[in-house]
C-alpha positions in Angstrom: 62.9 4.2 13.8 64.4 8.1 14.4 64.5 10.0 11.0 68.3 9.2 10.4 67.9 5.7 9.8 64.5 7.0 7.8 67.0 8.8 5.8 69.3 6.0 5.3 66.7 3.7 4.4 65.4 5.9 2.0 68.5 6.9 0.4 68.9 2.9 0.3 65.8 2.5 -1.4 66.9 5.3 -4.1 69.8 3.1 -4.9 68.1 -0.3 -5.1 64.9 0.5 -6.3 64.4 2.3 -9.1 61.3 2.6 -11.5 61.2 0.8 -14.6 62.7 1.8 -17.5 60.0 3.4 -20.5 59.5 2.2 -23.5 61.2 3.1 -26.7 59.6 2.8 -30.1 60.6 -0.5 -31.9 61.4 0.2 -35.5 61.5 -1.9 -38.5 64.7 -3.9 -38.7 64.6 -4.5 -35.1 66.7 -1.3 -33.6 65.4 0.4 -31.3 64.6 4.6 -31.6 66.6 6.6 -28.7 64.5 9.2 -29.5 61.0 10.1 -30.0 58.6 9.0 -32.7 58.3 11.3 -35.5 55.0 13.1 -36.4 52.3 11.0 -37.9 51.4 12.4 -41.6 48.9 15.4 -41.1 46.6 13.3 -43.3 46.2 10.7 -40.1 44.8 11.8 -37.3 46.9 12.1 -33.8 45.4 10.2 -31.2 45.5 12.0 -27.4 48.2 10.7 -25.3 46.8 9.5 -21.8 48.0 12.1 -19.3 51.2 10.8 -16.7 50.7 10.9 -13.0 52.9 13.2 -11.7 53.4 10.6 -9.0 55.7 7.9 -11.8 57.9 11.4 -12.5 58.9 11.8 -8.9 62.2 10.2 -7.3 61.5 6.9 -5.5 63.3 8.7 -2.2 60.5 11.3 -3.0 57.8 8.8 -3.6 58.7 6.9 -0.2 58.7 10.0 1.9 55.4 11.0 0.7 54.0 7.4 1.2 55.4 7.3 4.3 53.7 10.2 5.9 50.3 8.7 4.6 50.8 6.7 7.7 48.7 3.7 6.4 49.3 1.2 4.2 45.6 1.0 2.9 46.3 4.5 1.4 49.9 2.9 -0.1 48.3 -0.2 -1.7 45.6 2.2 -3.2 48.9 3.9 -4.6 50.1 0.9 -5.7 47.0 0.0 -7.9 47.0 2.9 -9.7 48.9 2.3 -12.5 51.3 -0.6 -13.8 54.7 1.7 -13.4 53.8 2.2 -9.5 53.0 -1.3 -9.6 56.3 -2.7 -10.6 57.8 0.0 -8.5 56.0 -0.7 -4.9 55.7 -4.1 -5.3 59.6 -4.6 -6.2 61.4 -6.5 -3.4 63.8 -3.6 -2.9 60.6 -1.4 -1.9 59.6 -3.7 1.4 61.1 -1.2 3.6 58.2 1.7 2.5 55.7 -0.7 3.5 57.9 -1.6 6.6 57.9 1.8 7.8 54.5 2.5 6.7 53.2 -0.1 9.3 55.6 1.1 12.2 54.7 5.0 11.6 51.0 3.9 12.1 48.5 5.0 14.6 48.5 1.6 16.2 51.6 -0.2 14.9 50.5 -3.0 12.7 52.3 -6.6 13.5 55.2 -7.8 11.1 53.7 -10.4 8.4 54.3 -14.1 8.5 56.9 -15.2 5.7 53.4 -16.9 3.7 52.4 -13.2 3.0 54.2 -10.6 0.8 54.1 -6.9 1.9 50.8 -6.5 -1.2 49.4 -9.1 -0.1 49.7 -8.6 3.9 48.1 -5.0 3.1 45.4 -6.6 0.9 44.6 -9.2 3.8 44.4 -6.7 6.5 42.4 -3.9 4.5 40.7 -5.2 1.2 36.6 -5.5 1.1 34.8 -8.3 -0.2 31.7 -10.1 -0.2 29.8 -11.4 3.1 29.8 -15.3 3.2 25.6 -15.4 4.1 24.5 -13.1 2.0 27.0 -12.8 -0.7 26.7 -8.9 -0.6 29.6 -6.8 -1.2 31.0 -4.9 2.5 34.0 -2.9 3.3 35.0 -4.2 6.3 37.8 -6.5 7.4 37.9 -10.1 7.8 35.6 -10.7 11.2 38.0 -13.7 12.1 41.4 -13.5 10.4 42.0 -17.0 11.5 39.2 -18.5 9.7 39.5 -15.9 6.8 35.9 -15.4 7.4 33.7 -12.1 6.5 30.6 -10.9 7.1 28.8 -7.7 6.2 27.2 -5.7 9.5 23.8 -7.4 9.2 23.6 -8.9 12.4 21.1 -11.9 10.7 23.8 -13.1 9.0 26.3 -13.4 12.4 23.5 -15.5 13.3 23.0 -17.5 10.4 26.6 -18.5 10.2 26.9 -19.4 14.1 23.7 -21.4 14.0 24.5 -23.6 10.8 28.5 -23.1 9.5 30.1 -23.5 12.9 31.1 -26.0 14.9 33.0 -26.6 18.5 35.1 -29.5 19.5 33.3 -31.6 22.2 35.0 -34.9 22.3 38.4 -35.9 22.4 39.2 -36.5 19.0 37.7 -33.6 18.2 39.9 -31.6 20.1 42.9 -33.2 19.2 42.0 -32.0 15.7 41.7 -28.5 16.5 45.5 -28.6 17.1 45.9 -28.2 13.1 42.6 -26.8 12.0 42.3 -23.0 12.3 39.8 -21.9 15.1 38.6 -18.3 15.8 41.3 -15.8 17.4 38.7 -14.8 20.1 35.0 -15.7 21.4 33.5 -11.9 20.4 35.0 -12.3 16.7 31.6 -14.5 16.6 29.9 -14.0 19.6 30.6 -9.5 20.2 27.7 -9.5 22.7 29.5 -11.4 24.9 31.5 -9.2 28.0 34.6 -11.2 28.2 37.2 -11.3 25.9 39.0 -15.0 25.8 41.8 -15.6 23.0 43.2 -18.7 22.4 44.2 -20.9 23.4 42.4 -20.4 26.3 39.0 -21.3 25.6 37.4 -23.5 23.7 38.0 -23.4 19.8 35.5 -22.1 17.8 36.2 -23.4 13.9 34.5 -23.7 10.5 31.8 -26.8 10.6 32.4 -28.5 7.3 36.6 -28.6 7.8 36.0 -30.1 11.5 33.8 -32.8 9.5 36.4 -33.4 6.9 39.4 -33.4 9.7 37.3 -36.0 11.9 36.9 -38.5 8.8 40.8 -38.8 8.0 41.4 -38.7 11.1 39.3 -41.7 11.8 41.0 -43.2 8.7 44.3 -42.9 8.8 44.7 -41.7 12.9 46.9 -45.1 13.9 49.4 -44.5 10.5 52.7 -43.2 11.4 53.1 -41.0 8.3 49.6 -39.8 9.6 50.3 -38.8 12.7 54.1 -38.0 11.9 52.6 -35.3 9.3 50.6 -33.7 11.5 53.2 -32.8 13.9 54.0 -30.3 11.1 50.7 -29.1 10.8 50.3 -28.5 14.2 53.3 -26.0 13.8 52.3 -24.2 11.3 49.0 -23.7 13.0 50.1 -23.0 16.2 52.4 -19.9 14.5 49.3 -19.2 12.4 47.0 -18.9 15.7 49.3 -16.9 17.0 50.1 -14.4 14.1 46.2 -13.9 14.2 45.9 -13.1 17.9 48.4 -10.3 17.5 46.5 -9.3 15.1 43.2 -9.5 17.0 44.9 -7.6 19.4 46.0 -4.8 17.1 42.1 -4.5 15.8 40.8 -3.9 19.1 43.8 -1.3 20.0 42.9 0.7 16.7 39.7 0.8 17.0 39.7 2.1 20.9 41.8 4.6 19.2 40.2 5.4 16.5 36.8 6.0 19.0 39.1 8.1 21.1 40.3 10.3 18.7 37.3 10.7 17.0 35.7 11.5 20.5 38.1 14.2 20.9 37.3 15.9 17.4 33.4 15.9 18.4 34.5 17.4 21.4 36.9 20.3 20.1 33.9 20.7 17.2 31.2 21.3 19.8 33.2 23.6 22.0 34.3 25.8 18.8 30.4 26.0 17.6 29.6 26.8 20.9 31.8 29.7 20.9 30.9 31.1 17.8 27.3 30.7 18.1 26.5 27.8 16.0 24.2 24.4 16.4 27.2 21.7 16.7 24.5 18.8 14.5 24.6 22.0 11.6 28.8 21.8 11.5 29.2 18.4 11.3 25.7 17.9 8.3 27.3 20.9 6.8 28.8 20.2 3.3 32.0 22.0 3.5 33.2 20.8 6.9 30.9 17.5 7.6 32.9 15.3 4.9 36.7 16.5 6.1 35.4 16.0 10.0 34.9 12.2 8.9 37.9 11.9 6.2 40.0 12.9 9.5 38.0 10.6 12.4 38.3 7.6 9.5 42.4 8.0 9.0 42.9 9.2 12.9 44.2 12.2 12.4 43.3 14.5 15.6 41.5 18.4 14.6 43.5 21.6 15.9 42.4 24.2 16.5 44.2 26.3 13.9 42.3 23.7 11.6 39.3 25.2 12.5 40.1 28.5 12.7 41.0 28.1 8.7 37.9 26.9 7.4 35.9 29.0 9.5 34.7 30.9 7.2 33.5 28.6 5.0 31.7 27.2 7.9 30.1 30.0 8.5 29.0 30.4 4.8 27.2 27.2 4.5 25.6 27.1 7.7 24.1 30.2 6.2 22.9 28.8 3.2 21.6 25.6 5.6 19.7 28.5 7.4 18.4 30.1 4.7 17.1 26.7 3.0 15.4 25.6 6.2 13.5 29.3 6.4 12.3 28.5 2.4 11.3 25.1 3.2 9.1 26.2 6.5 7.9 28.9 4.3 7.0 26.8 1.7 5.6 24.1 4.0 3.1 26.5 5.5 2.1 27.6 2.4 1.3 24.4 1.5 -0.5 23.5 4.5 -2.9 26.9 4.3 -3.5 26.2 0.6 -4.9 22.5 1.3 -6.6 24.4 4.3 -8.1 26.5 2.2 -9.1 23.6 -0.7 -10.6 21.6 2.8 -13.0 24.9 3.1 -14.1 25.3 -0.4 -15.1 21.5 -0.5 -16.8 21.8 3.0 -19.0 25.1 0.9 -19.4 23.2 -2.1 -20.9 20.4 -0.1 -23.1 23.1 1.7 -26.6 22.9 0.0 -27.7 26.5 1.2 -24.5 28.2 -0.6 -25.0 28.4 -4.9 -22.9 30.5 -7.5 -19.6 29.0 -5.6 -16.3 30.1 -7.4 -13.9 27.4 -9.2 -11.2 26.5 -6.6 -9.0 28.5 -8.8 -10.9 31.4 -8.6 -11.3 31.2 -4.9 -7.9 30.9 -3.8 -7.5 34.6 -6.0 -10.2 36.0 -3.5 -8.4 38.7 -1.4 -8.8 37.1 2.0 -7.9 34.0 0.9 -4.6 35.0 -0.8 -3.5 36.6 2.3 -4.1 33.5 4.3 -2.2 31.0 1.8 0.6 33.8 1.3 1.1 34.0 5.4 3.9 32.4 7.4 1.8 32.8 10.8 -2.2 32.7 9.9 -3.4 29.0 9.9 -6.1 28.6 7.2 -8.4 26.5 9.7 -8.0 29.4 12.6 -8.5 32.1 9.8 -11.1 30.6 8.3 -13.1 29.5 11.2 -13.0 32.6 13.0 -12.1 36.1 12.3 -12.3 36.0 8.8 -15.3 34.1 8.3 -17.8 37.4 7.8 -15.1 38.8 5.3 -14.7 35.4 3.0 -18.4 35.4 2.9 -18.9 39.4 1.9 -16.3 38.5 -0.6 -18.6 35.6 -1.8 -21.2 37.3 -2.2 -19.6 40.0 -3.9 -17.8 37.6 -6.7 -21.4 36.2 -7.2 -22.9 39.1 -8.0 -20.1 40.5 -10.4 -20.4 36.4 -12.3 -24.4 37.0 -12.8 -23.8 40.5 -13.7 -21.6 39.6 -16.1 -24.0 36.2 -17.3 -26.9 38.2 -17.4 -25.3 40.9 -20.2 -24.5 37.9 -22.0 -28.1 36.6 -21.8 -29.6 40.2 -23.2 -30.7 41.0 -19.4 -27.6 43.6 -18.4 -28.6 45.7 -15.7 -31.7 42.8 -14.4 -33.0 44.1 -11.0 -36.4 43.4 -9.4 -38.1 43.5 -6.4 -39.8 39.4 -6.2 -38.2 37.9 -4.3 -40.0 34.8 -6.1 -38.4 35.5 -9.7 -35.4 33.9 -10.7 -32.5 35.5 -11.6 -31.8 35.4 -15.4 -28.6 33.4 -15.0 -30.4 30.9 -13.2 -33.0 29.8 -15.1 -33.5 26.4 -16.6 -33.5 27.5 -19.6 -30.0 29.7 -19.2 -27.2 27.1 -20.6 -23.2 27.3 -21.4 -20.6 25.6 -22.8 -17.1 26.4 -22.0 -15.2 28.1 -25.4 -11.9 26.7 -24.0 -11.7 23.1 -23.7 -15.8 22.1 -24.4 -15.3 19.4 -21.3 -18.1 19.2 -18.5 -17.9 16.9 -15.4 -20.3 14.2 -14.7 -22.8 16.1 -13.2 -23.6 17.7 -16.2 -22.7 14.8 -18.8 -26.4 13.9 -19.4 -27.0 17.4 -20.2 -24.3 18.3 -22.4 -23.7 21.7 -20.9 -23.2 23.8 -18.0 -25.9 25.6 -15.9 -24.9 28.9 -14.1 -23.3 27.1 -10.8 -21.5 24.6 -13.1 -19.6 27.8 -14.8 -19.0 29.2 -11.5 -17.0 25.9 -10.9 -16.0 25.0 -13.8 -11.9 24.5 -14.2 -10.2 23.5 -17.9 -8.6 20.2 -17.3 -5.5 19.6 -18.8 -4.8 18.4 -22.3 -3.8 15.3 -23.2 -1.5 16.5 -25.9 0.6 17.5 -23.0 3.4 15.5 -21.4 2.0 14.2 -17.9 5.2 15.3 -16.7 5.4 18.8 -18.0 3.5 21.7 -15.8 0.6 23.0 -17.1 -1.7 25.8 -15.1 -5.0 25.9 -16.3 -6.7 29.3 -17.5 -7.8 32.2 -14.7 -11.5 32.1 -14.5 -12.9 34.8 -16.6 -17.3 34.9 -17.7 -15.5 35.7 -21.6 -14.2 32.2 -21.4 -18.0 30.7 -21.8 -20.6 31.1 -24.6 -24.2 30.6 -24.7 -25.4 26.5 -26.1 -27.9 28.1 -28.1 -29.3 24.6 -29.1 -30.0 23.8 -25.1 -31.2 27.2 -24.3 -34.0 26.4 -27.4 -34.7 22.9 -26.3 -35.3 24.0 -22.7 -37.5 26.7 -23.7 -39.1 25.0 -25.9 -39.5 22.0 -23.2 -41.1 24.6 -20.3 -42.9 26.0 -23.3 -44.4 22.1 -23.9 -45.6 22.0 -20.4 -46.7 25.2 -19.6 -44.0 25.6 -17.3 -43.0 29.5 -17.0 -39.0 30.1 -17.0 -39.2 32.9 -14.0 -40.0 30.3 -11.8 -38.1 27.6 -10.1 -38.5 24.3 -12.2 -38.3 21.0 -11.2 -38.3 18.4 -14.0 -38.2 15.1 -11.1 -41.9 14.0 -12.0 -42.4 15.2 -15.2 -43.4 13.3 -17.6 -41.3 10.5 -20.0 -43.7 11.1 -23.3 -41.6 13.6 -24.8 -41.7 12.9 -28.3 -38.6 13.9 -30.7 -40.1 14.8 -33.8 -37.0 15.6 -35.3 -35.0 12.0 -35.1 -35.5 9.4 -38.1 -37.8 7.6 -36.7 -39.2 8.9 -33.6 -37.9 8.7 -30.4 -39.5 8.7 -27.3 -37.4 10.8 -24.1 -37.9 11.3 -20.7 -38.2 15.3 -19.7 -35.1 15.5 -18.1 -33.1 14.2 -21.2 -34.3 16.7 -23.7 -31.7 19.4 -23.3 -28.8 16.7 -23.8 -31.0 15.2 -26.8 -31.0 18.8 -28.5 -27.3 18.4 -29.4 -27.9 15.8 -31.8 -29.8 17.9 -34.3 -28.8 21.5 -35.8 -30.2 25.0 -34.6 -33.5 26.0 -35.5 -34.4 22.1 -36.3 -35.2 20.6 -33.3 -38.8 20.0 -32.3 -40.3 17.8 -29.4 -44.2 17.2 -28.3 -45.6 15.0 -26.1 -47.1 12.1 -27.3 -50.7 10.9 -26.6 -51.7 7.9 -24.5 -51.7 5.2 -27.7 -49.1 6.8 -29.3 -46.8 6.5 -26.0 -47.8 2.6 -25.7 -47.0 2.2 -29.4 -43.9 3.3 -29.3 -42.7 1.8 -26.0 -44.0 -1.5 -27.6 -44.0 -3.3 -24.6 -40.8 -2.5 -23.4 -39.6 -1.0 -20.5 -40.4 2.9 -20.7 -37.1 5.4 -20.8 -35.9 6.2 -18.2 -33.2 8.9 -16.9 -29.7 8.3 -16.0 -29.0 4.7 -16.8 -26.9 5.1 -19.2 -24.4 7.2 -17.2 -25.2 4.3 -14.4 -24.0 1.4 -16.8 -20.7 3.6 -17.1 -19.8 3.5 -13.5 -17.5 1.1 -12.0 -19.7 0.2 -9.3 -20.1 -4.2 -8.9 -23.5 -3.6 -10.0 -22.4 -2.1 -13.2 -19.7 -4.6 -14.4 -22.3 -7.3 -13.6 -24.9 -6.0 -16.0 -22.7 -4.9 -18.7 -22.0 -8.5 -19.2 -25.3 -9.3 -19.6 -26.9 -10.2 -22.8 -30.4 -7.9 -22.1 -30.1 -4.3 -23.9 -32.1 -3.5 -27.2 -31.8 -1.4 -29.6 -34.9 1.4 -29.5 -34.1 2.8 -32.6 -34.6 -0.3 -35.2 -37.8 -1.2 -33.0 -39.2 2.3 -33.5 -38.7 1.7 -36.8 -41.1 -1.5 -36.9 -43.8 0.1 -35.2 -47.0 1.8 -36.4 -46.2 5.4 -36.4 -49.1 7.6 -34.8 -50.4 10.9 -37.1 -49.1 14.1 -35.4 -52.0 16.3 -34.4 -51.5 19.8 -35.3 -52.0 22.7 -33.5 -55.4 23.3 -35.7 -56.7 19.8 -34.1 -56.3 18.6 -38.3 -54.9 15.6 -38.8 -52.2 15.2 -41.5 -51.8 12.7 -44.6 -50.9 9.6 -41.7 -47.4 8.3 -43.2 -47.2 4.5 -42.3 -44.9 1.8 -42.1 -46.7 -1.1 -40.4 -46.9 -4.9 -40.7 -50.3 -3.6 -43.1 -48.0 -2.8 -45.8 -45.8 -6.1 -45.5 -48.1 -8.2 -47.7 -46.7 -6.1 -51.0 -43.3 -7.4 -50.1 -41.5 -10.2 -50.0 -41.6 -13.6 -48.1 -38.4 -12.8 -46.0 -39.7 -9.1 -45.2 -42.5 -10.7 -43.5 -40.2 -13.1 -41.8 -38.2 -9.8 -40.9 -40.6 -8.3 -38.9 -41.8 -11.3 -37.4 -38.3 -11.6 -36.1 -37.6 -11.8 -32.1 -35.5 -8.2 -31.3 -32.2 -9.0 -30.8 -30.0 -8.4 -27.8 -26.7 -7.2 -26.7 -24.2 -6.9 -24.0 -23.3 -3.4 -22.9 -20.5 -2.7 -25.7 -22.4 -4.5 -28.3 -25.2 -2.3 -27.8 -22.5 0.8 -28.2 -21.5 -1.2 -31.0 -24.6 -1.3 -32.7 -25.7 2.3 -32.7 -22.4 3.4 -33.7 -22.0 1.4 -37.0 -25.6 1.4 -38.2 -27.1 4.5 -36.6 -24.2 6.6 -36.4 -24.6 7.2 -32.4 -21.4 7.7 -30.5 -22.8 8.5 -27.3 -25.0 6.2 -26.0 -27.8 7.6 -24.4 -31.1 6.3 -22.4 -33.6 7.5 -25.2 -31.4 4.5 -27.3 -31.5 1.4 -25.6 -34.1 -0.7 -23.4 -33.0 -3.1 -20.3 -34.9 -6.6 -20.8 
């Protein structure tokens, strides 16, 4: 069609077609307002008028050029469902000829619709999405076989599903004289793509849905020798054959778009490549960049070829984002190497924490503020692992040694020893002594190493990092404190009890101590009664009393037996054992075998403590001697068989009646 009869059509189309009239405002005694509504009352408020396309204010002649250029009629149906007045006005009769036109001013002209469809409906068969028939999942594209009306999303499983169990091909006679009036796929490759030829029917064998073949085969075994039978399917066969047909043209139109659709879109790449080329950029960053990537594909999806005056306008804007692309990707490789020398160097601080020569190691947060290692995390080039292992090596450790010195410098002023120098080599340093103990003033939490103690020794500070709190949101960022000696105070009550431990077994503090073999007599004068600890288990048992009235000795021979009354002597560590989630552990905490030490201390014969004068004072007594004042069920009371727990009732037990929250070995006994 030239553009004069375009004109004429369209000037047609402005006489015949016309958009619908607007409502007017019906008013009480059935007249009709010619004019607009008057203002509500200010007391009621207006409600907002939805907005009119400027689309419904335009001229249909105006409306039908536009839509013609569009050159598709997917865009004009998506026109046409935008609002009800475009609606009426597109799908009026009178407005065939846009859709008409539409079709012929295509890429690839689209074939003329049989009478059955109207010009909405022809554009919704040919364009509309829908759901796959295997998977039920929603796709975009078109029907695979319009014959068969049949869709399928571009999961190649479900191609096969649906050829393996919905299809079905004539084989015996009958069969193919039913595929005369049963629809059967336009082509082989609408169902079978992998294969190289292309046969259309009729000239191969039909391909048609399984369960209509089944339900054609039984009436026509029914009702095959009935004249009305047969005489009606002469009519069907009619239809069909113009339905066949209709469908092949449009097969044919498919494969012609999309050949040109490939073309043109191989002709963009190609004019895109050549123009980054010349202007010095990567052609992947053009078409992933944001500005140009997602109008490169708008135009390859309609068909529309690129010029190069296209190109030359949005150069610039190219050119902008592909800096932004560049600058991203130089953060990100920053970052990432960054990342990867900063777990480089945490790698190397748990290879020297593991390293039992090297003492007085730094938290990890402290060593990554070391100056060697700040430069190798904040470097682009130097690999932590190359850095660390070679050249660098002597300096990290100079620095090491240097931030050692200046933590037991500062430890040692807050021990009362500032200034400590001396030329044994056999002496320990201040800060290192058994008997030198912290806790941390910020957050009071030690690590499992240290949870038998209760507090830190001088390499636990020098590790020690403040965990986060739990009155913080998991998902809020939190950076702990920087390392400082100010953040951690003296436990005076450990510092006491260890003294007072080394004092016990003439053990001098200046020394190296070893507590692995010491003795389990320790006697805690202090609890209510007794208790009887193992030497390790003292400093952690200090915290239960108040300063200044702690006080330990070690128990003789008789006493020791008396008190272990025949159960299994205290031992060090178990408790913390129990609390591991080892298969061991979960076994025996189910086991109905743990004591209570404390209410059996308190039905054995208590020995007189020896003073330091070798007098012995006023004995105080509570034995079975004195259980023949009491009552009957007193005597039946301590004649009673111990009882005996599982792991929580055991916790259970010295919580409620002796007020113990932490359980610890010096409290319990494993039948």
């Amino acid at each position: 069609m030239d553009s004069s009869d375009k004109g004429t059509a369209i000037k047609d189309l402005s006489t015949s077609a016309e958009a619908p009239p607007r409502k007017r405002v019906r008013l009480h005694d059935g007249e009709v307002a010619a004019i607009q509504p008057q203002t509500p009352p200010s007391s009621t408020p207006q409600v907002p008028q939805p907005s009119v396309s400027h689309l419904q204010l335009l001229p249909v002649e105006l409306l039908a050029e536009i839509l013609i250029y569009t050159r598709s009629p997917k865009d004009v149906l998506a026109v046409t469902r935008t609002s009800k007045s475009l609606w009426a006005t597109l799908t009026n009769p009178n407005s065939n000829i846009i859709w008409r036109m539409v079709r012929k001013e295509a890429v690839v002209p689209i074939p003329d619709p049989l009478e059955i469809f109207s010009e909405v409906t022809y554009a919704s068969f040919l364009f509309d999405s829908g759901r796959c028939e295997v998977c039920n999942e929603e796709t975009e594209l078109p029907y695979t076989s319009f014959a068969l009306r049949l869709r399928l999303c571009p999961n190649r499983q479900c191609l096969k599903t649906f050829v393996t169990e919905r299809v079905a091909t004539p084989e015996s006679e009958s069969d193919r004289t039913i595929s005369l009036w049963i629809p059967t796929v336009e082509s082989d490759k609408c169902i079978l793509p992998d294969r190289q030829m292309d046969h259309l029917w009729p000239h191969f064998q039909g391909i048609c849905r399984g369960d209509v073949l089944s339900k054609a085969s039984r009436e026509y075994a029914a009702g095959n020798k009935s004249p009305d039978y047969i005489a009606g399917k002469q009519q069907a066969i009619k239809q069909n054959k113009a339905w066949m047909e209709f469908c092949v043209r449009l097969y044919k139109w498919r494969c012609a778009r999309t050949a040109q659709q490939k073309e043109i879109k191989d002709k963009n790449d190609h004019l895109v490549r050549v123009f980054s080329e010349k202007n010095g950029w990567t052609y992947r960053d053009v078409l992933d960049s944001i500005g140009y990537g997602v109008w490169h594909q708008h135009k390859c999806k309609i068909m529309e070829l690129i010029s190069i005056a296209d190109l030359n306008t949005r150069r610039k804007d190219i050119d902008e984002a592909l800096l932004a692309v560049n600058e991203k990707r130089k953060h990100r490789a920053r970052a990432s190497a960054q990342q990867k020398n900063r777990q480089g160097v945490k790698t190397h601080w748990e290879r020297l924490r593991s390293a039992s020569t090297l003492t007085g190691l730094p938290s990890l947060s402290a060593f990554r503020t070391l100056p060697v290692i700040s430069l190798i995390q904040d470097s682009e080039t130097i690999t932590a692992h190359t850095a660390l292992s070679n050249s660098m090596k002597k300096v990290l450790e100079e620095q090491l040694k240097k931030w050692t010195e200046d933590a037991m410098a500062a430890f040692d002023k807050m021990l009362g020893f500032q200034g400590w120098k001396t030329a044994n080599s056999k002496m320990v340093h201040p800060c290192r002594r058994f008997s030198s103990r912290f806790q941390c003033k910020l957050c009071r939490t030690l690590p499992d190493k240290y949870l038998n103690d209760g507090c830190l020794d001088f390499d636990g500070v020098c590790v020690h990092e403040c965990p986060k709190p739990k009155d913080i949101s998991p998902k809020k960022k939190w950076k702990p404190p920087v390392w400082n000696p100010d953040n951690f105070e003296i436990d005076q009550r450990a510092s006491l009890a260890a003294k007072m431990l080394l004092q016990l077994l003439n053990i001098s503090d200046e020394k190296q101590v070893s507590l692995n073999v010491v003795t389990d007599s320790i006697v805690c004068q202090s609890c209510k009664p007794v208790s009887i600890l193992h030497a390790r288990s003292v400093v952690g048992h200090s915290h239960r009393h108040l300063t200044g009235e702690f006080s330990i000795r070690i128990a003789s021979p008789e006493e020791y037996t008396q008190l272990i009354c025949g159960y299994p002597p205290v031992g060090f560590g178990m408790a913390l054992k129990l609390l591991q989630p080892s298969f061991w552990s979960r076994r025996t905490r189910d086991q109905k075998k743990f004591g209570c030490r404390i209410c059996s201390s308190s039905k054995s014969e208590r020995i007189p403590t020896t003073t330091k004068d070798g007098e012995q004072p006023q004995q105080q007594e509570v034995t079975t001697a004195t259980a023949s004042n009491r009552k009957d069920t007193d005597k039946n009371t301590l004649t009673k068989k111990p009882a005996l727990f599982i792991w929580n009732g055991i916790r259970s037990h010295l919580k409620e009646k002796h007020r113990i929250d932490k359980v610890r070995d010096e409290d319990f006994y494993l039948a």
